[in-house]
C-alpha positions in Angstrom: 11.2 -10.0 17.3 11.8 -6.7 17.5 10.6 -3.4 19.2 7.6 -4.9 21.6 4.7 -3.1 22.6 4.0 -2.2 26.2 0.7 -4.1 26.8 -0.7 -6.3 23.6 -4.0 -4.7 22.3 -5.1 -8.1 21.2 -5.2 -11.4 23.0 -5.7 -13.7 19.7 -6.1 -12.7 16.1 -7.1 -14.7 13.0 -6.0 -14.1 10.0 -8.1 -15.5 7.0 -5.8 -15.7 3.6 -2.1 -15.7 4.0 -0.4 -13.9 0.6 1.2 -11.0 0.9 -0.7 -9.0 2.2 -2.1 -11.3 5.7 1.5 -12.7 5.8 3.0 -9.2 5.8 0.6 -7.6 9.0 0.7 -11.0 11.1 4.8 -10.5 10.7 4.5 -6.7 11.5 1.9 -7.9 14.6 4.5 -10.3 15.8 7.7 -8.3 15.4 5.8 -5.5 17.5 4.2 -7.7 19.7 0.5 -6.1 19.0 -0.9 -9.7 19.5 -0.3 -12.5 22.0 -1.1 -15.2 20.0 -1.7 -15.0 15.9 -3.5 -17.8 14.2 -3.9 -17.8 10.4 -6.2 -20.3 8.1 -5.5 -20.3 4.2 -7.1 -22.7 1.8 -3.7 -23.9 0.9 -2.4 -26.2 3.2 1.5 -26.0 2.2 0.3 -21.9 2.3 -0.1 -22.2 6.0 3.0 -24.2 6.4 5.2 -21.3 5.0 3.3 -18.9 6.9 4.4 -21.0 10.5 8.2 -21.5 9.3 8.1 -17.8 7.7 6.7 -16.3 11.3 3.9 -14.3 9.9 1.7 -16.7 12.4 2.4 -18.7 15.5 -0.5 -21.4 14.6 -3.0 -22.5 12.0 -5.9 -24.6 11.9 -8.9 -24.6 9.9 -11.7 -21.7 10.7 -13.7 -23.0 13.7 -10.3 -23.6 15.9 -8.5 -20.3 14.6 -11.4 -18.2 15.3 -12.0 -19.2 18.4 -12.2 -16.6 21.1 -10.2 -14.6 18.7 -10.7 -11.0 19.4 -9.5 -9.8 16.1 -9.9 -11.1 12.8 -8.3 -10.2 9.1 -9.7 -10.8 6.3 -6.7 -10.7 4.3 -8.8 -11.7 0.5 -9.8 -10.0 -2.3 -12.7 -8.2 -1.7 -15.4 -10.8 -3.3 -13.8 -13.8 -1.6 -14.3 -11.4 1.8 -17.6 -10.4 1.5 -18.3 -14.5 1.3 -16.5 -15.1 3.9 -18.4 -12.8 6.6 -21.3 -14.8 5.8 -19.6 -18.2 6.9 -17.8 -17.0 10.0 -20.3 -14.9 11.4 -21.7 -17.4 13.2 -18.2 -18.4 15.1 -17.4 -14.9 16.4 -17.5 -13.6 19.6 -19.1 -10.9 21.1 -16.3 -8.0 21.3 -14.9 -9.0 18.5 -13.1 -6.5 15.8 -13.5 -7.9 12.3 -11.7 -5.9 9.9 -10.0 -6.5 6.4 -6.7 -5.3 4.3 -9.1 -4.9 0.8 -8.6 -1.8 -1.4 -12.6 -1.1 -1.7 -14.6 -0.8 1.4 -18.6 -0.2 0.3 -19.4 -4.1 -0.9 -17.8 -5.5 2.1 -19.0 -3.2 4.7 -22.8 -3.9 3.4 -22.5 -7.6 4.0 -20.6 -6.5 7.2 -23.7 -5.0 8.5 -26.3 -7.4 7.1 -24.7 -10.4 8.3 -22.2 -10.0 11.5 -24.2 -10.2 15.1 -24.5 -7.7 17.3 -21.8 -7.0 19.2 -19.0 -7.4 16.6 -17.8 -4.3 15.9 -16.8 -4.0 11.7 -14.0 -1.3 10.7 -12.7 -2.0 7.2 -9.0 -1.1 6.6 -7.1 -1.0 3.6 -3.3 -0.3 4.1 -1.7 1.6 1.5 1.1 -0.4 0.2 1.7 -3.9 -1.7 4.3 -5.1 -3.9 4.4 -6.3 -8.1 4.8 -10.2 -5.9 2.4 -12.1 -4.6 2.2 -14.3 -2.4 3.4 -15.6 1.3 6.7 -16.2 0.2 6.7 -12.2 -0.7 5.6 -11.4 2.4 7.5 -8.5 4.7 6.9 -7.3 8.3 8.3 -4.0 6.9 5.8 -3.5 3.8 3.7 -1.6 6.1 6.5 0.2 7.6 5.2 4.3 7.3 2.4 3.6 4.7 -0.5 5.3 5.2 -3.5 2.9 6.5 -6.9 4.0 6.3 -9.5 3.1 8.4 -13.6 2.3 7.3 -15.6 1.8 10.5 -19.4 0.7 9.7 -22.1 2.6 10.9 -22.6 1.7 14.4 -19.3 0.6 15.7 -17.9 1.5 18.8 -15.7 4.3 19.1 -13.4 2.0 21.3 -13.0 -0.6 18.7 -11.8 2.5 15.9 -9.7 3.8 18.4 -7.8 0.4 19.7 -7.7 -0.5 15.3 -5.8 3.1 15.0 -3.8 2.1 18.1 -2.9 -1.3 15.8 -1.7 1.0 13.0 0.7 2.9 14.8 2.1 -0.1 16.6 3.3 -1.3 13.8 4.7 1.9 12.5 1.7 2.8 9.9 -0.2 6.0 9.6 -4.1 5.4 10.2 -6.2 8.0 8.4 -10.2 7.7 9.2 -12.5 7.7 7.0 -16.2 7.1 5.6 -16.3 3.7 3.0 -17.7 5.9 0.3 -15.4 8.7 0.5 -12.4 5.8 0.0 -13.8 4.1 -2.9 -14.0 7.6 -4.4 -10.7 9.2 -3.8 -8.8 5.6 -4.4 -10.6 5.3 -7.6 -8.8 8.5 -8.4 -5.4 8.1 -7.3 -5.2 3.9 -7.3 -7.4 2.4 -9.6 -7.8 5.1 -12.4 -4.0 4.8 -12.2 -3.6 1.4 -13.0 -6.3 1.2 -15.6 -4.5 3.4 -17.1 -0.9 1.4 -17.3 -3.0 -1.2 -18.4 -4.1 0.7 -21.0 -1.0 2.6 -22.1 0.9 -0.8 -22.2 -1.4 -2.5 -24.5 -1.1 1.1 -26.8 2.3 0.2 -27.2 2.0 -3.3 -27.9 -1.1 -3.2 -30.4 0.5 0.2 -32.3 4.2 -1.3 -31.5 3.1 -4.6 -33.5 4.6 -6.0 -30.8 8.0 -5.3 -32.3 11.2 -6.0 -30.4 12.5 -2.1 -31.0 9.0 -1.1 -28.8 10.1 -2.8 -25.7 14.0 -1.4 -26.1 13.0 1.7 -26.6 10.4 1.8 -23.5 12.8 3.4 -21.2 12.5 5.1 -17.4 9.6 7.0 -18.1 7.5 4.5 -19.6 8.8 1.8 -17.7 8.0 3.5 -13.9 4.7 4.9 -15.9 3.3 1.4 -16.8 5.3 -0.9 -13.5 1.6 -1.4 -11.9 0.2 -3.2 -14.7 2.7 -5.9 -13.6 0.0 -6.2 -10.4 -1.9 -9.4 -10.0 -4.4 -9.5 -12.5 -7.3 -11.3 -10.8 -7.1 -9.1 -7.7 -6.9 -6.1 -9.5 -10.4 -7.4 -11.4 -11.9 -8.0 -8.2 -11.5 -3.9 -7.0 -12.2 -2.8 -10.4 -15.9 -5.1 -10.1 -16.4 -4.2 -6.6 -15.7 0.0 -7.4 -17.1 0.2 -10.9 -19.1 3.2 -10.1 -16.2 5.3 -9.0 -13.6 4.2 -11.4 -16.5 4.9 -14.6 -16.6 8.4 -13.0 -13.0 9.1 -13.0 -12.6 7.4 -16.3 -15.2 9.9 -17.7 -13.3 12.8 -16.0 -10.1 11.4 -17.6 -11.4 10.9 -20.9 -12.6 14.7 -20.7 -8.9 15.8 -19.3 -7.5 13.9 -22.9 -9.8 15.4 -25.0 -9.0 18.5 -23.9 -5.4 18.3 -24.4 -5.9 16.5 -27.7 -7.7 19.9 -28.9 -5.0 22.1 -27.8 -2.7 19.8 -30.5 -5.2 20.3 -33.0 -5.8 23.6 -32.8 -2.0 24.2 -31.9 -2.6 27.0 -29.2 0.8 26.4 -27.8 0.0 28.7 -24.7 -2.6 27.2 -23.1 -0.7 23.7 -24.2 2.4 24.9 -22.1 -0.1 26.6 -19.0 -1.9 22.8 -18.8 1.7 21.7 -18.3 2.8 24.0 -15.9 -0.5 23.5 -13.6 0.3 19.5 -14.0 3.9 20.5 -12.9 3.0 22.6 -10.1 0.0 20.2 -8.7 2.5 16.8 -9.2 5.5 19.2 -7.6 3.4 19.8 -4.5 2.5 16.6 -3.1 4.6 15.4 -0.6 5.6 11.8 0.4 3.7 12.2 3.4 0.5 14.6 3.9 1.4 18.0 5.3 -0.6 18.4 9.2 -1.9 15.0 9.0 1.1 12.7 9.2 5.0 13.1 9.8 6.8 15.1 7.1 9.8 13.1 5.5 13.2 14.6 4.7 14.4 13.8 1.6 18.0 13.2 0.2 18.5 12.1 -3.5 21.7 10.7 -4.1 23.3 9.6 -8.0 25.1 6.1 -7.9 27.2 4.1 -10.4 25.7 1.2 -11.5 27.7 -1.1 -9.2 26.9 -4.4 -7.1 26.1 -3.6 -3.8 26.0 0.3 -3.8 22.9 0.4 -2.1 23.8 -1.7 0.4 26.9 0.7 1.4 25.2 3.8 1.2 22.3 1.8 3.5 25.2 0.6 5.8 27.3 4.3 5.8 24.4 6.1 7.1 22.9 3.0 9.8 26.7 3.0 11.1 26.4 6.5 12.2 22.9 5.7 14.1 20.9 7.4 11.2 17.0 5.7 10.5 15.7 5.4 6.6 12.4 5.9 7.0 12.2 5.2 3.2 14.3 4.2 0.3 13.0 4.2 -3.1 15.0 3.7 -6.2 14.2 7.1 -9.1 14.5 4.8 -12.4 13.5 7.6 -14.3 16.1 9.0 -15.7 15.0 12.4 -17.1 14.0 14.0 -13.4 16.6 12.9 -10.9 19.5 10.6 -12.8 19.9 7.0 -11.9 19.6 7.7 -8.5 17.6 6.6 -5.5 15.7 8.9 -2.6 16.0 8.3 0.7 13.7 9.7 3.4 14.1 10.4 7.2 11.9 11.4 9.7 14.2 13.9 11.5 15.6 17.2 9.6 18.9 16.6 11.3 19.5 13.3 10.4 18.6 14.2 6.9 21.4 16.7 7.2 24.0 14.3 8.6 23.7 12.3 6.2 24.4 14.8 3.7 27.2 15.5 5.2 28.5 11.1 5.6 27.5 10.9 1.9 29.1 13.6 0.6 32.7 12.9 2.2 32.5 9.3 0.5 32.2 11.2 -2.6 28.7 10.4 -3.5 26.9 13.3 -5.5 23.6 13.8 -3.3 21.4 16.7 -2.1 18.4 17.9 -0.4 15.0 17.8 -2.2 11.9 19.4 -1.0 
């Protein structure tokens, strides 16, 4: 199971929709032992089977028996289905309970949060960072979670308490909870989420439509394009469902974009290749800057990039030389792009020293690595 919590913060939870995302945080609840006893309902009956044999629950039932004196509940569904759902079960919760969700817009929900749950049922939205090109319960990981960054909605009115044991939740299962008002998060991940994969979308479809959807086009889409355009691999329907439920945000950071392009689409025409080569280097500098983690508001992360050969199994022995000398990855991501870093992949750690040591074990196996950042 893993490392246990002193005291459970939960007695029951439900979780409503088992995909990735449900199946991924009842795992992480279980291998933490955040919850006594995790129930799950999905609409899918064979769903809720591999959710039981996959361990992301310990029972399932349908709604009125899972929800029963469950002081928790996930609504783990794209936001539309989730604001219908409040509406159905607000009549089976009980007083005390924390009804929060894992949706990636917070202002549509949280409305029919407050119009429609009873009194005493405390609503904090939360929308964990993190998710995966797969769908599905079968895709689902109690370390997906695993030092993402988790922010936290509460609707006006809820108890202090109830934000405080939810940010508690986070932590227990090794997540960074940020606070934070719904409208302020539909704005800023309109920016840096949505906008982003809008974007892919759109770039993608550049290169098909111009490409004439040649063979050479999709051969010569290398790193860069290919780690540029990877989100538009996402599930289509969810990603409709935030894109209708934070239109108003997303058309504002389209319209900012569109200004950004027509700006640098001047610079071309008007070939002023200083300020062309200045919006670079303020690009550069801004992209350069932001960490893997937020500076002052959560844990800094050491980072080692190390070059590999293209070999069978070369992650898993660089993975097993630094866990045989006690050393924790915190991260691991794999750098596809090719002009920054090489084929190479980054690994973080939470400690300067281990970061260090691990240097050190790498680089007498002969592996070409350094520090970055």
């Amino acid at each position: 199971m893993g490392e246990q919590s002193e005291i459970p913060l939960f007695v029951k939870c439900c979780i409503i929709g088992l995909g990735l995302m449900g199946g991924s945080l009842g795992m992480a609840l279980g291998r933490y032992g955040v919850v006594e006893e995790r129930w799950g309902y999905d609409r899918h009956e064979n769903v809720m089977e591999e959710a039981r044999n996959r361990d992301a629950v310990d029972r399932t039932g349908e709604l009125p028996a899972a929800l029963e004196a469950a002081d928790l509940v996930v609504l783990a569904l794209p936001v539309r289905q989730a604001t219908e759902m409040v509406r159905q079960i607000a009549p089976l919760l009980k007083p005390g309970a924390v009804v929060t969700d894992l949706g990636s817009t917070k202002r549509t929900l949280l409305d029919a949060m407050n119009r429609w749950l009873p009194r005493g049922v405390a609503a904090v939205g939360g929308h964990p960072m993190a998710g995966s090109e797969k769908a599905g319960i079968q895709a689902a990981d109690p370390l997906l979670l695993e030092n993402a960054v988790y922010l936290l909605t509460p609707a006006a009115g809820a108890p202090r308490q109830a934000v405080t044991t939810m940010e508690k939740m986070v932590r227990a299962i090794k997540a960074h909870p940020i606070v934070l008002e719904a409208e302020e998060h539909d704005q800023l991940v309109a920016l840096v989420s949505h906008l982003p994969h809008l974007l892919a979308v759109a770039l993608v479809n550049t290169a098909r439509h111009a490409g004439g959807e040649k063979d050479l086009v999709r051969i010569l889409a290398g790193g860069g394009f290919r780690d540029t355009t990877r989100i538009a691999m996402g599930n289509t329907a969810v990603w409709y469902d935030i894109f209708s439920t934070n239109s108003c945000h997303l058309k504002e950071a389209l319209q900012r974009f569109q200004e950004e392009l027509k700006a640098l689409w001047l610079l071309l025409e008007k070939e002023e290749e200083g300020a062309a080569r200045m919006a670079l280097e303020e690009a550069k500098a801004f992209r350069s800057a932001m960490p893997y983690h937020g500076k002052g508001m959560l844990p800094e992360i050491f980072q080692l990039i190390l070059v590999l050969p293209d070999l069978p199994g070369i992650i898993g022995k660089v993975a097993t030389l630094v866990g045989d000398a006690g050393l924790n990855i915190s991260e691991i991501e794999v750098l596809k792009n090719r002009e920054e870093d090489g084929g190479s992949i980054r690994l973080g750690f939470s400690l300067l020293e281990e970061r260090d040591q691990a240097l050190q074990i790498l680089e007498n196996q002969g592996f070409r690595c350094w520090k970055k950042g």
